[in-house]
Each structure stands twice: as structure tokens, then as C-alpha cells.
C-alpha positions in Angstrom: 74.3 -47.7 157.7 77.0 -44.7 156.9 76.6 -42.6 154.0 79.6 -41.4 153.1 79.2 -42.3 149.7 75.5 -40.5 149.2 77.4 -37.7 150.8 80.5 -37.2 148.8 77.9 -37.9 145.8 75.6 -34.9 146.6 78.9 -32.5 147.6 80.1 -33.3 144.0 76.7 -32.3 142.3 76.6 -28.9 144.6 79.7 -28.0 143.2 78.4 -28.6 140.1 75.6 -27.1 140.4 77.2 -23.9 141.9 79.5 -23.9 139.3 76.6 -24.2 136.8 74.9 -21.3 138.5 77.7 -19.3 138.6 78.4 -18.9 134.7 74.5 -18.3 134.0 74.9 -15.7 136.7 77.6 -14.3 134.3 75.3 -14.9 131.0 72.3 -13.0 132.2 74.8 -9.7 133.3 76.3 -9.5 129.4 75.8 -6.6 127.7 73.2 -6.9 124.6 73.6 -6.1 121.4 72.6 -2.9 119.7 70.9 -4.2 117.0 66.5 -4.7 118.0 66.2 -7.4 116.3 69.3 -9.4 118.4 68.4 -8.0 121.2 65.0 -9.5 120.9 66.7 -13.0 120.6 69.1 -12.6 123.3 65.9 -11.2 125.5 64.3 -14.8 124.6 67.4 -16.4 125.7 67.5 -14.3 129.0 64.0 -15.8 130.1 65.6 -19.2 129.1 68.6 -18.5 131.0 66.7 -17.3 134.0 64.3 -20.2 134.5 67.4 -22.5 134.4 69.0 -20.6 136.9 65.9 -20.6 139.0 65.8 -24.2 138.2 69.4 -25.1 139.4 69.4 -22.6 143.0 66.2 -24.8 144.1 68.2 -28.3 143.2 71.1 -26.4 145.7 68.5 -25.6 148.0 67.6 -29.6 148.1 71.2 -30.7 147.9 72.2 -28.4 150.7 69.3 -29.7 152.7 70.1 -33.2 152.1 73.5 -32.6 153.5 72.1 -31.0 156.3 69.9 -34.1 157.3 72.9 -36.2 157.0 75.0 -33.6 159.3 71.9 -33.6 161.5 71.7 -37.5 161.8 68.5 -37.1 160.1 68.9 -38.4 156.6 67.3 -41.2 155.7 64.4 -41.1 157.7 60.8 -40.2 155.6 59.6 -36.4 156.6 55.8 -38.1 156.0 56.0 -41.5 157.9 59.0 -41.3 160.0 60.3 -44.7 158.5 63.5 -45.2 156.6 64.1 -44.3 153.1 65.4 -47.6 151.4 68.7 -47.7 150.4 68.0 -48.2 147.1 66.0 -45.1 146.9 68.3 -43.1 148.3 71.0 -44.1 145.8 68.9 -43.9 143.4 67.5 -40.3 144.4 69.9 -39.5 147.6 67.9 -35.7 148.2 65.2 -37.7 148.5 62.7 -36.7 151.6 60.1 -39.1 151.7 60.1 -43.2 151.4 58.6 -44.5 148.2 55.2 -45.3 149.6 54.7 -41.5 150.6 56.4 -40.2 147.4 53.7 -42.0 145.7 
């Protein structure tokens, strides 16, 4: 079974995702305002900012490691069992680590 397609799927969603993580980068490095009471609101949107960005570099993290497994001749096998990860699932989910019966 090749998976080009999973492949090209998860190098389109890294780029994405970089791409994502690059313009938050740029949002939490603006300047605030000088008025205390925006600057409480934009300090709000910081954390918000933040956890999103912390959010996306782990689903690179996962992505890249996917596409490391696949360069490996790894992906597709369950890290729990050993067994293959259905097809299905990895369409479905294509970072997926683990067959459904271990993800359970």
C-alpha cells in the first residue's frame, strides 16, 4: 500500500499550519496600546493567542512525525500493538499512531 496521497495531504496541512503559526508569531510581538484599559483586552487576547499557537506547534510536531514514519517505512504500523493501522483510519486521521482498537 503507498501513501503518497496521506503524504501530500499531511505536507499540505504543515504548510498550513506553519503558515498559521507564523502570523500568531507576528500577533503576539505587536506593540499594545497605551490606553490600560485596551491593553487589558489585548493582554486577554495574548493568552488566547498563545494557547493557539501552543496548540498548532504540537499538531506540527505530530504532522512532522507522521511524515517521518512514512520516510522511515514506519507509517502505518500501531506504536501499541505492532499491527497495521486501517486504511480507513489513516485517511480518516493520517497522524494517527495507534490502530483503533489501541486508540480506544
Amino acid at each position: 500500500m503507498t501513501y503518497e496521497t496521506l503524504k501530500t495531504e499531511l505536507e499540505d496541512r504543515l504548510a498550513a499550519l506553519q503558515s498559521r503559526l507564523s502570523s500568531i508569531k507576528k500577533d503576539v510581538t505587536r506593540s499594545h496600546s497605551g490606553d490600560s484599559a485596551e491593553q487589558a483586552q489585548e493582554r486577554e487576547n495574548d493568552e488566547v493567542i498563545d494557547a493557539i499557537g501552543n496548540e498548532t506547534a504540537q499538531s506540527i510536531r505530530v504532522i512532522q512525525s507522521a511524515l517521518e514514519r512514512i520516510e522511515s517505512g514506519t507509517y502505518g504500523a500501531c506504536d501499541n500493538c505492532g499491527e497495521d493501522i486501517s486504511r480507513a483510519r489513516l485517511e480518516a486521521v493520517p497522524e494517527a499512531t495507534r490502530c483503533v482498537n489501541c486508540a480506544q
